[in-house]
C-alpha positions in Angstrom: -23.5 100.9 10.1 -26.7 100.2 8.2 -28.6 103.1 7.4 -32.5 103.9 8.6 -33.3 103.5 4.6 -31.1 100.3 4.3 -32.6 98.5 7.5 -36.2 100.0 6.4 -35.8 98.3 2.8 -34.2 94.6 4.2 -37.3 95.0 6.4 -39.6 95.0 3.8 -37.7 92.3 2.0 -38.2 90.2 4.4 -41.7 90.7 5.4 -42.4 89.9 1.6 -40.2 86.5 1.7 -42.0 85.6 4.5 -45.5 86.7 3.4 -44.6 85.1 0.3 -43.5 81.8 1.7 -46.1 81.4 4.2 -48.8 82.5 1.4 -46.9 79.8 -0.9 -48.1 76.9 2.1 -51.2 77.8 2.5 -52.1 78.1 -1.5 -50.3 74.6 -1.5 -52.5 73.5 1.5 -56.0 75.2 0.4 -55.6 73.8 -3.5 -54.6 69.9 -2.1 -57.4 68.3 -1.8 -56.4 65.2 -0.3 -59.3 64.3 1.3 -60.8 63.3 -2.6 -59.4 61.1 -4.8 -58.8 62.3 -8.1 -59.3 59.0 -9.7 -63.2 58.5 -9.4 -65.0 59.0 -12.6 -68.5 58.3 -13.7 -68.5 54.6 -13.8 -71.5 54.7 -16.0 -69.6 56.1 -18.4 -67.0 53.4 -18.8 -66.6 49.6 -20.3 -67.4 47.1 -18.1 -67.6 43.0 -17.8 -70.1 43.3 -20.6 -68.6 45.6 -23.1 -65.6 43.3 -24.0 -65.5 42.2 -27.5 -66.7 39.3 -29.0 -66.7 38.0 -32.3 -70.6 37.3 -32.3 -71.1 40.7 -31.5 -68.4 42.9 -33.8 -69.5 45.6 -35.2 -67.5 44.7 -38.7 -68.2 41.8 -40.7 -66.4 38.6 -39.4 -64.6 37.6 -43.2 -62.2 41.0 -42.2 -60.8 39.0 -39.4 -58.6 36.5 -39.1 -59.5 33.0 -37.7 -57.2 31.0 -35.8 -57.7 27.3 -35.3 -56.4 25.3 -31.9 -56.1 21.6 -32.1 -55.1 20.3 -28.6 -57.0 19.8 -25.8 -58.7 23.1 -24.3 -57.9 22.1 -20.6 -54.0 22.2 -21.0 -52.0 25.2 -20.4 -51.2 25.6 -23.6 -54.2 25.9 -25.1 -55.1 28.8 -22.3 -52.5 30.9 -23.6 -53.5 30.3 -27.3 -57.4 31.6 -26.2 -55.8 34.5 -24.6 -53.5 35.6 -27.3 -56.8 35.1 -29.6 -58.9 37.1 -27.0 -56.2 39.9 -27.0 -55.3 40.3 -30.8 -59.5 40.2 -31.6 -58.9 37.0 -33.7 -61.6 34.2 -34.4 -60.8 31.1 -33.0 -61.7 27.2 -33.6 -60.7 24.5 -31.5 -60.7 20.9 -32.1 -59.2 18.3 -29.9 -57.2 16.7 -32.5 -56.0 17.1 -35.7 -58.1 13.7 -37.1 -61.2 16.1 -35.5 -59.9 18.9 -37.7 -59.8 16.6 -40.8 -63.1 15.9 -40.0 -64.9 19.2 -39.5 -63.0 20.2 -43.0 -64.9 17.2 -44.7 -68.6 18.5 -43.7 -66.9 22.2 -44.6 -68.1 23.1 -40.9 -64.5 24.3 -40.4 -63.1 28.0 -41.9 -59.8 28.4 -44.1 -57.8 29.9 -41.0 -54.7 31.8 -41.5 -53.0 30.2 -38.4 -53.5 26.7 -37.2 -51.9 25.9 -33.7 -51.3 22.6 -32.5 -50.1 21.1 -29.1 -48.0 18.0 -30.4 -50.0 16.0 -27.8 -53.1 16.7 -30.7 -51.9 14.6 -33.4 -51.7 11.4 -34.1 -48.3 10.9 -35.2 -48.6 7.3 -35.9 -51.3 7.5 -38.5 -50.0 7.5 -42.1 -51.7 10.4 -43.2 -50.8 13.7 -40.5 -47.9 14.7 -42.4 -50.2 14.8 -45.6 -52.6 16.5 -43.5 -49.8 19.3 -42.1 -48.3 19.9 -45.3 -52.2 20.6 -47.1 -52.9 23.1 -44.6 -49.4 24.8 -45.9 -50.6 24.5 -49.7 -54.0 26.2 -48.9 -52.4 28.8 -47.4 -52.2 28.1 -43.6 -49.0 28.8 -41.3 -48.8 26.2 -38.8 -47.6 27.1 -35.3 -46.0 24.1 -33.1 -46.7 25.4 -30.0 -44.1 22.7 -28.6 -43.0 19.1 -29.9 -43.7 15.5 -30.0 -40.7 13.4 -28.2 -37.5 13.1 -29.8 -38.5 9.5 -30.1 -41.3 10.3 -32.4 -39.2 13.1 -34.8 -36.0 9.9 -35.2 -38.7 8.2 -37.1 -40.7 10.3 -39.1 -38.3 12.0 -41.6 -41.3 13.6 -43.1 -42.1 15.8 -39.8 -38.1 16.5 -39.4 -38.0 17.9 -43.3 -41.7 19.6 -42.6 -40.2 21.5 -39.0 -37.1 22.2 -40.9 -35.3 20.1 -38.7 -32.1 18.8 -40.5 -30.5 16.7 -37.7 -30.8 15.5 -33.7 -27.7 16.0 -32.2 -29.1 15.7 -28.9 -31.7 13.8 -26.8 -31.1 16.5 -24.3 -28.5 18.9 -23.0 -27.9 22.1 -21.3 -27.0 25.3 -22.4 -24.9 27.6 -21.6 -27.0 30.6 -22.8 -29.9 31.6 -24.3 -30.1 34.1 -27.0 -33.0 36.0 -28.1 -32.2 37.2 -31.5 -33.0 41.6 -32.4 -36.3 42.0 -34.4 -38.6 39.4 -32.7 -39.9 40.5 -29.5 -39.7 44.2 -28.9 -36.8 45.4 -26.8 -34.1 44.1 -29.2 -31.8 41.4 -28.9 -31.1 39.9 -25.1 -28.4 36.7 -23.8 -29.1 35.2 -21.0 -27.1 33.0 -18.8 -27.7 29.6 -17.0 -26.8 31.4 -13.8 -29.0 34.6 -14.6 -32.4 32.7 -12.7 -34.4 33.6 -15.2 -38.0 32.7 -14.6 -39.4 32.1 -17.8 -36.9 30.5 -20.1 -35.2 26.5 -19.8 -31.6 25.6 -20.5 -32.3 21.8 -21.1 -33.9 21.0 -23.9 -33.1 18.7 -27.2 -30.6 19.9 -29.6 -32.2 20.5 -32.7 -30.0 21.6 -36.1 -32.5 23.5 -38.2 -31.7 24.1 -42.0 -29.9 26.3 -43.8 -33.3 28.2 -45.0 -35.1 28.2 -41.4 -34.6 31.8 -39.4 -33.5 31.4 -36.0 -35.6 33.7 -33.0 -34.0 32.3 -30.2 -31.2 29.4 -29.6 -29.4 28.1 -26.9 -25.4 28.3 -26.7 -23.8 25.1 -25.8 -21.1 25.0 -23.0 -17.4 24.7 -24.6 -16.9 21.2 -24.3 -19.8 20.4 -25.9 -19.0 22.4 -29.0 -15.9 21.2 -29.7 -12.3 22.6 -31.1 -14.2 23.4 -34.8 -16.3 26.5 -35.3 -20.3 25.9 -35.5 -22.5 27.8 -38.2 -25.7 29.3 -36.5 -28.2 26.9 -37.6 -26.2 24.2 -36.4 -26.8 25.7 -32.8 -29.4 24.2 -30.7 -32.5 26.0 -32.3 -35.8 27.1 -29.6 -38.1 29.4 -31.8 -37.6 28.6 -35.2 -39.7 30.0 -38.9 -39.1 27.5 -41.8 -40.8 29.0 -44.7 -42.6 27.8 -47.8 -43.8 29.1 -50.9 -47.4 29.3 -50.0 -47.0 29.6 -45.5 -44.7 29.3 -43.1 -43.8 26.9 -40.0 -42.9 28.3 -36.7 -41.7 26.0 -34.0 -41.2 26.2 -30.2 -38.9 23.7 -28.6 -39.8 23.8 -24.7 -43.3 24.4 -22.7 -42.8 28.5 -23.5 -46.6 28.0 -24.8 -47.7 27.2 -20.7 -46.4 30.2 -19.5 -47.8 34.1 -20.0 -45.0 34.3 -22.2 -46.1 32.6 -24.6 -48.5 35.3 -25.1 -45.8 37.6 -26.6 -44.4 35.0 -28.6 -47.5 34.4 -30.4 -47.9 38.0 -31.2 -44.4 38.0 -32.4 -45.1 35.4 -34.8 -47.9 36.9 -35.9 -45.8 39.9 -37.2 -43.3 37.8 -38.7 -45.7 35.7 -41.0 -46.9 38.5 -42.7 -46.0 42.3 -44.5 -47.3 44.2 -41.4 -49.3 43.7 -38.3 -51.1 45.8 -36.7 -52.5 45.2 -33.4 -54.4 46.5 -30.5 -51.9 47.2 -26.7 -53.1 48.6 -23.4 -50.0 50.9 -23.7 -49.6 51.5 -19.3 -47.1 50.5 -17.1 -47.1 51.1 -13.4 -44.9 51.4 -10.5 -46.5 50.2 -7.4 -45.7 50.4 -4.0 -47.5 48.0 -1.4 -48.1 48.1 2.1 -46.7 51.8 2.1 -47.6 54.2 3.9 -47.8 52.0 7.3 -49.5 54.5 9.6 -49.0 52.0 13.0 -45.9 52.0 15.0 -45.4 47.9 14.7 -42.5 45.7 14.8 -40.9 47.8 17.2 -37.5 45.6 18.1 -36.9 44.3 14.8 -37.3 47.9 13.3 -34.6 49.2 16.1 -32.4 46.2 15.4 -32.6 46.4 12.2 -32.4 50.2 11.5 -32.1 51.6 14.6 -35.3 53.6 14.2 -39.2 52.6 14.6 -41.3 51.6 12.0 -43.1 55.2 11.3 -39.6 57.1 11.6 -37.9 54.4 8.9 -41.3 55.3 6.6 -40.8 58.9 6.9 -37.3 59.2 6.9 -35.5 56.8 4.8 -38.9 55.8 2.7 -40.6 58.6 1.7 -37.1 60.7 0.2 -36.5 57.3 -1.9 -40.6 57.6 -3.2 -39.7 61.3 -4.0 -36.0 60.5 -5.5 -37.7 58.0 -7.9 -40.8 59.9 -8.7 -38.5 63.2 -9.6 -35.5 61.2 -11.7 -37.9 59.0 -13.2 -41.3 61.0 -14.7 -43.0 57.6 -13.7 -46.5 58.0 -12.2 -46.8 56.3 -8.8 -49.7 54.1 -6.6 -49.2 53.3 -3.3 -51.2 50.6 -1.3 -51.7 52.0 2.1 -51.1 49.8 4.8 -53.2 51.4 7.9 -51.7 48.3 10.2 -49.8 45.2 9.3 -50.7 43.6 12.6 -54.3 43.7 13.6 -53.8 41.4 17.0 -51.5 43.8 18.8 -52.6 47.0 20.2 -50.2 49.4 17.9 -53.6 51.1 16.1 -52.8 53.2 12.9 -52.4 57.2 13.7 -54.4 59.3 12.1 -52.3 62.7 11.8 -49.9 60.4 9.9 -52.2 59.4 7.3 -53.6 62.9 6.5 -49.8 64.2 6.2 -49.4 61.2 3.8 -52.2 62.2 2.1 -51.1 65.4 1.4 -47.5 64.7 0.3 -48.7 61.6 -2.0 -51.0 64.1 -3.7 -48.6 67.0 -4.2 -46.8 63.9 -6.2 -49.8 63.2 -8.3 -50.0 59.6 -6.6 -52.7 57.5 -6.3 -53.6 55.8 -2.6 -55.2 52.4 -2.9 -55.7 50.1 0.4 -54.0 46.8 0.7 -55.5 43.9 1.9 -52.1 42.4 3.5 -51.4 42.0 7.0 -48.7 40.1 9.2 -51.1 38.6 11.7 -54.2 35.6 10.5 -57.0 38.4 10.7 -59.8 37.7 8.5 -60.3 40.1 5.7 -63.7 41.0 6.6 -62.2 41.8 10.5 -59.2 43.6 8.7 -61.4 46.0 6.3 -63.9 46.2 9.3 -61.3 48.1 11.5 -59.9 50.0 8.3 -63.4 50.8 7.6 -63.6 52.7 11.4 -60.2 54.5 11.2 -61.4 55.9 7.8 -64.5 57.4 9.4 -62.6 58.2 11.9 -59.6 60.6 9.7 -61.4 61.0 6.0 -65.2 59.6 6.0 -65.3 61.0 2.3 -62.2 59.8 0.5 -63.6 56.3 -2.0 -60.7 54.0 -2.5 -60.7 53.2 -6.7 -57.7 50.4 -5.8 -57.5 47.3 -3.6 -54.4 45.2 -3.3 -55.6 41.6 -3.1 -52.7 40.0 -1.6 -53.0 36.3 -2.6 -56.6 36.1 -1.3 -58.9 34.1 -3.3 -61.2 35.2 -5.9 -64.1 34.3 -3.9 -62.7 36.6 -0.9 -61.7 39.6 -3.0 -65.5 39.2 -3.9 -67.1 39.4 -0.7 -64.1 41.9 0.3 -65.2 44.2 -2.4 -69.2 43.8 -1.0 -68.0 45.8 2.1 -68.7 49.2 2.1 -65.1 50.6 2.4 -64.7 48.9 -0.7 -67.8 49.7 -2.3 -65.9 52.2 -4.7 -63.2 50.0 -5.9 -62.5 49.2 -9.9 -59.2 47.8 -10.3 -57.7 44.7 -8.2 -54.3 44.8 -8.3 -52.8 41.4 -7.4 -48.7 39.8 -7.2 -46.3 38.5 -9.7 -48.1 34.8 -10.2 -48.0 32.2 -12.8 -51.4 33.7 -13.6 -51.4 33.9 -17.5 -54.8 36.4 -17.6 -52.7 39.2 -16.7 -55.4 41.9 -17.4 -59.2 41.3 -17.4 -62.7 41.4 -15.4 -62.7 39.6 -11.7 -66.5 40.7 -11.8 -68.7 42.7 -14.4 -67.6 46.5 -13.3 -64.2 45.4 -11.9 -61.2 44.6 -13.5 -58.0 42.9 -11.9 -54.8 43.4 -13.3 -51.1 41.5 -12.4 -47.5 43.1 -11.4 -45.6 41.5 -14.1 -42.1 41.6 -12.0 -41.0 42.1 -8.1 -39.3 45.7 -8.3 -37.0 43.9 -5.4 -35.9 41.0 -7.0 -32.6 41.1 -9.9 -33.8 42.6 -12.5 -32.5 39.5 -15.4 -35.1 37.2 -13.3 -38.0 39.0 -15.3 -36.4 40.0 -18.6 -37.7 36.9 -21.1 -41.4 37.9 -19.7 -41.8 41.6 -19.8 -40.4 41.8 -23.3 -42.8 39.6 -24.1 -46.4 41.4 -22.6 -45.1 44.4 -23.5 -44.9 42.9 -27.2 -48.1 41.8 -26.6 -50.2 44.1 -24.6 -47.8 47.2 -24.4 -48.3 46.8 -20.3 -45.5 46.4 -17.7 -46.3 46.8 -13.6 -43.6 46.6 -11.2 -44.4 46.2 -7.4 -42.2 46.6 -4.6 -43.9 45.7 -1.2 -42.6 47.0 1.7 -43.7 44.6 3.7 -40.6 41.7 3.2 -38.3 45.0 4.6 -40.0 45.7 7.7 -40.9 42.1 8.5 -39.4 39.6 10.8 -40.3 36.9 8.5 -38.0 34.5 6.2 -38.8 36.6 3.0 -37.5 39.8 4.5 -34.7 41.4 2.8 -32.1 44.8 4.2 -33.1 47.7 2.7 -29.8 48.9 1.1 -29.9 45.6 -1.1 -33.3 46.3 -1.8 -33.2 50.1 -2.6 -30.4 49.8 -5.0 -32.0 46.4 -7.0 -35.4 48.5 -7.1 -33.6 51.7 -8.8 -31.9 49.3 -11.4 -35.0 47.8 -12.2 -36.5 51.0 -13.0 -33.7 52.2 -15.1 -33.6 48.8 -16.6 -36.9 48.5 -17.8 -37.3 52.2 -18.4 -40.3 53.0 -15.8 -40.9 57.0 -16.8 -39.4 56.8 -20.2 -41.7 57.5 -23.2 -42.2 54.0 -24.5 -44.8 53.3 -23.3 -47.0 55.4 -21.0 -46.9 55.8 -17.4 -50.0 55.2 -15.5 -51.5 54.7 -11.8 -53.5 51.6 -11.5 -56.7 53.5 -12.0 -55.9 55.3 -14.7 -53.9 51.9 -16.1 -57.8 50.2 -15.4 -59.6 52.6 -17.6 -57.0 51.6 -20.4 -57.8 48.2 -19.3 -61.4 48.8 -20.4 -60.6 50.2 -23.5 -58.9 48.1 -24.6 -60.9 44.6 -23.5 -63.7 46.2 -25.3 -62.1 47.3 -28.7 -63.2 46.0 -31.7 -61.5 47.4 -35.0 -61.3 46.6 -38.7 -58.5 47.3 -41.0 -57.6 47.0 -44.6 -54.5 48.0 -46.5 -54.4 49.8 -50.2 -51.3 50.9 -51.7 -49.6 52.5 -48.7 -52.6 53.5 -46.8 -53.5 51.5 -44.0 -57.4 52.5 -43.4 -58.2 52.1 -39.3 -61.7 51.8 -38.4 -62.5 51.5 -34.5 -66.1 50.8 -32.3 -65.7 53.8 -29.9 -63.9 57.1 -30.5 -65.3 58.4 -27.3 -61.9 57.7 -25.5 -58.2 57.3 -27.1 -57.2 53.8 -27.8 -53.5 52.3 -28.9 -51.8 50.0 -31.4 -48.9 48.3 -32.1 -47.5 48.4 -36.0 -44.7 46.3 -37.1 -43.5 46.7 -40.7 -40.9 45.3 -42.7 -39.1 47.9 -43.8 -41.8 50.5 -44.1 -41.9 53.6 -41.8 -44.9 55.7 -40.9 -45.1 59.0 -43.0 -48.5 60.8 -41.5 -51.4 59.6 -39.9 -54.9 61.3 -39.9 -56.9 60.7 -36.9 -54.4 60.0 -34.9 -50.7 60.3 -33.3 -47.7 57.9 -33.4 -44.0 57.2 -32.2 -41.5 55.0 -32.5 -40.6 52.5 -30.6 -37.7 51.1 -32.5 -37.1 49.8 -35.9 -40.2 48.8 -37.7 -42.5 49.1 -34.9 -44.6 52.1 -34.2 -46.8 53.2 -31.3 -50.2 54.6 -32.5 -52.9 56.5 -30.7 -56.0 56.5 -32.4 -58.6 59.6 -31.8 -61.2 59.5 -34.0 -63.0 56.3 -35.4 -61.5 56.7 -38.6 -57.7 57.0 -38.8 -55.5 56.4 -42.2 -52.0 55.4 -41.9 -49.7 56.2 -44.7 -46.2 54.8 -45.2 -43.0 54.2 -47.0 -40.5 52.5 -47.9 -37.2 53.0 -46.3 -34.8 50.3 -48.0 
């Protein structure tokens, strides 16, 4: 029998549990502020269209940086991603459309002593006597040459000149296919990679020429013949079939690409990792975000009924809140990666299922509470015109939270010249940052107008993760930037491109472990916050010089932190003054930069 004292006592133990609980909810619902987003700043106070650097405009004298020559024609692919790895890394750039122009401009001495000349094979004349002669000066004065891809084989069996130039010691092939593909450790960060014919991967070939490289060439990346084609005797590794190659000389170096890597975004990062090979150190500038995006989630209308019921024997809104939103939390908990959704108030615009608005302030509140960020998307199932689509968003808005300004818009493979008059409307009126799909796009970061940017999901968060392997090693080489996107969309639609969710789920979660979404590598961001790094970084301009073991780091603007990339050979970072750094993994470094002075000092470690 419980005494009066004992019951009095649990009493009060249980009035304060409950006091305590219910004051615990209504802290949590008075300090949520939902109905603002968290992500508007002061764009008068940020970089815009105008603010990205240019080398007419530096701030630091022009001989400090290095000039790059193209020779190709400037409407091919390849010379696109050659202007964009120049636009990225800050470097000057010349282009001519062939190398006979080159010769030209060098005569009248309108052309600079570059450091790098790039050529599309396609930009030389390689019947004329005298290209070889030309090639091989630009190595004695001190120029590395980069083949951005080759002439046909035909042309190499007759030139022996070119073969001994490329380092190519024999054709054993015309053309054959590959069993794998293997990227070698030190070149592009995230170490060394194989990947198999049957892998899919997007962005590397299997067919190619066999080229046998020389004993003194390094091998990046070669292909692995099938069995048969090798043969009973053992093979050396230069005799493989060679794809990124370095031959090097006593006064430059000679990097070769065998395939059309150079028309792809890829190429990007293989041109910043040649750029650290050719030389003691590099440092460069990186946007240092990646992002995990959801799309077309939350869904606040009750669509798709019988396929929803079929499929998963619950509606549309009850698969969202039950099966959806505990996988959002799971990944956002185990991960540590930051999160943006692109709310989808109706998929369907010509049925009568209309968005409900105690749904989307409940959303609200739990996406907060994980420190999300809510962006709108501009998909739907049904033809609606984007102007009809945002015009009914616009109403329900009013209608549930008149005050909240979207920062994000999802553009859903609509044209540049709708996302412009989209972002005229005045639902839109706010936005900074376009987020658009995985594309052949190479511009994956930049300006769609002069105050906002647009910036590309690198990989499809529901698709095997070895499809985009060979591509995000190489941005984040480049830029430091990954952004996965999972769209809920192809789970909840009828359509040919819609995939189970139990397949999908557990590819999305390997992805994210794969590619290590919430580790510190590189930082987590939301697409807003990934935008104002955007900025930053599109308008940095920077001067650095080495003495000793100090590297001396001047940048333009110390009003906001900005990142770079270091790669040594085999130096490692002792202190920095004016800054922060990490590791990343051998002989590269990720540095934050504070102040507009910053002095790297380092040593040796071999």
């Amino acid at each position: 029998m419980i005494s009066r004292r004992n019951y009095f006592t649990i009493t009060i133990v249980m009035f304060i549990v409950f006091f305590l609980f219910q004051f615990s909810n209504v802290a949590l619902e008075s300090w949520n502020h939902y109905e603002e987003n968290a992500f508007v700043v002061d764009m008068s106070q940020m970089p815009n269209r105008s603010d990205v650097y240019s080398v007419n405009d530096s701030d630091f004298a022009g001989d400090l940086r290095e000039t790059v020559i193209y020779i190709g024609e400037q409407d091919k692919p390849t010379a696109e991603t050659v202007f964009l790895w120049a636009a990225y890394a800050k470097k000057n750039l010349e282009a001519y459309p062939s190398l006979a122009d080159y010769e030209a401009a060098k005569k009248t001495e309108q052309a600079v002593q570059p450091s790098v000349i790039a050529l599309d094979a396609a930009g030389v004349d390689w019947d004329r006597d005298n290209s070889c002669d030309l090639l091989e000066e630009c190595i004695q004065s001190g120029s590395s040459l980069i083949f951005c891809n080759l002439p046909d084989v035909s042309v190499l069996k007759g030139n022996e000149r070119l073969l001994a130039l490329l380092g190519i010691q024999a054709i054993r092939a015309e053309e054959m296919t590959v069993e794998d593909l293997h990227l070698h450790d030190g070149f592009l960060l995230g170490g060394e990679a194989v990947y198999s014919e049957d892998s899919k991967e997007a962005d590397v070939v299997f067919t190619f020429p066999w080229y046998e490289v020389s004993s003194k060439s390094r091998i990046y990346m070669n292909g692995v013949p099938k069995k048969k084609a090798l043969g009973s005797e053992p093979i050396e590794e230069e005799a493989l079939p060679a794809v990124i190659w370095q031959t090097a000389y006593e006064t430059a170096s000679v990097f070769v690409v065998n395939g059309n890597y150079m028309e792809d975004v890829a190429g990007v990062g293989i041109l910043t990792a040649i750029s650290a090979e050719r030389k003691p150190y590099d440092l460069y500038p990186v946007v240092n975000a990646q992002n995990l995006i959801y799309v077309n989630y939350p869904g606040l209308a009750d669509e798709n009924g019988e396929v929803m019921i079929e499929r998963y024997s619950q509606s549309l809104e009850g698969f969202y809140q039950n099966v959806i939103w505990p996988e959002v939390v799971a990944v956002r908990r185990e991960s540590g990666t930051a999160i943006s959704c692109m709310l989808a108030p109706q998929l369907d615009y010509e049925d009568d299922k209309n968005p409900d608005g105690k749904q989307f302030e409940r959303y609200m509140k739990l996406l907060n509470e994980q420190d999300a960020e809510t962006g709108l998307s501009g998909a739907c199932f049904s033809d609606t015109p984007i102007e009809k689509k945002i015009a009914r968003d616009h109403i329900f808005m009013q209608e549930t939270l008149p005050d909240y300004l979207f920062t994000s818009f999802y553009a859903d493979g609509l044209t540049e010249e709708e996302v412009e008059n989209a972002l005229q409307e005045d639902l839109l009126a706010s936005v900074r940052t376009v987020v658009e799909d995985c594309s052949e796009n190479k511009e994956v970061i930049g300006y769609l107008s002069e105050y906002v940017t647009r910036q590309s999901a690198v990989l499809d968060g529901f698709e095997n993760f070895e499809r985009y392997d060979f591509r995000v090693r190489c941005l984040r080489t480049a830029l430091g930037y990954t952004s996965m996107m999972a769209d809920l969309r192809h789970i909840v639609s009828a359509g040919q491109d819609s995939i189970e969710w139990v397949e999908a789920s557990n590819t999305f979660r390997q992805n994210i472990q794969y590619y290590g979404l919430g580790e510190q590598e590189f930082a987590d961001t939301t697409v807003s916050e990934c935008d104002e790094r955007i900025r930053s970084f599109l308008a940095l301009d920077y001067s650095e010089t080495r003495e000793f073991n100090s590297i001396q780091l001047t940048i333009n603007d110390a009003n906001r932190p900005v990142w770079f990339v270091l790669r040594t050979n085999k130096e490692a970072i002792e202190s920095i003054e004016g800054g922060s750094w990490k590791a990343l993994e051998k002989d590269a470094y990720l540095i934050e930069v504070e102040q507009e002075k910053a002095v790297i000092k380092l040593r040796s470690i071999y």
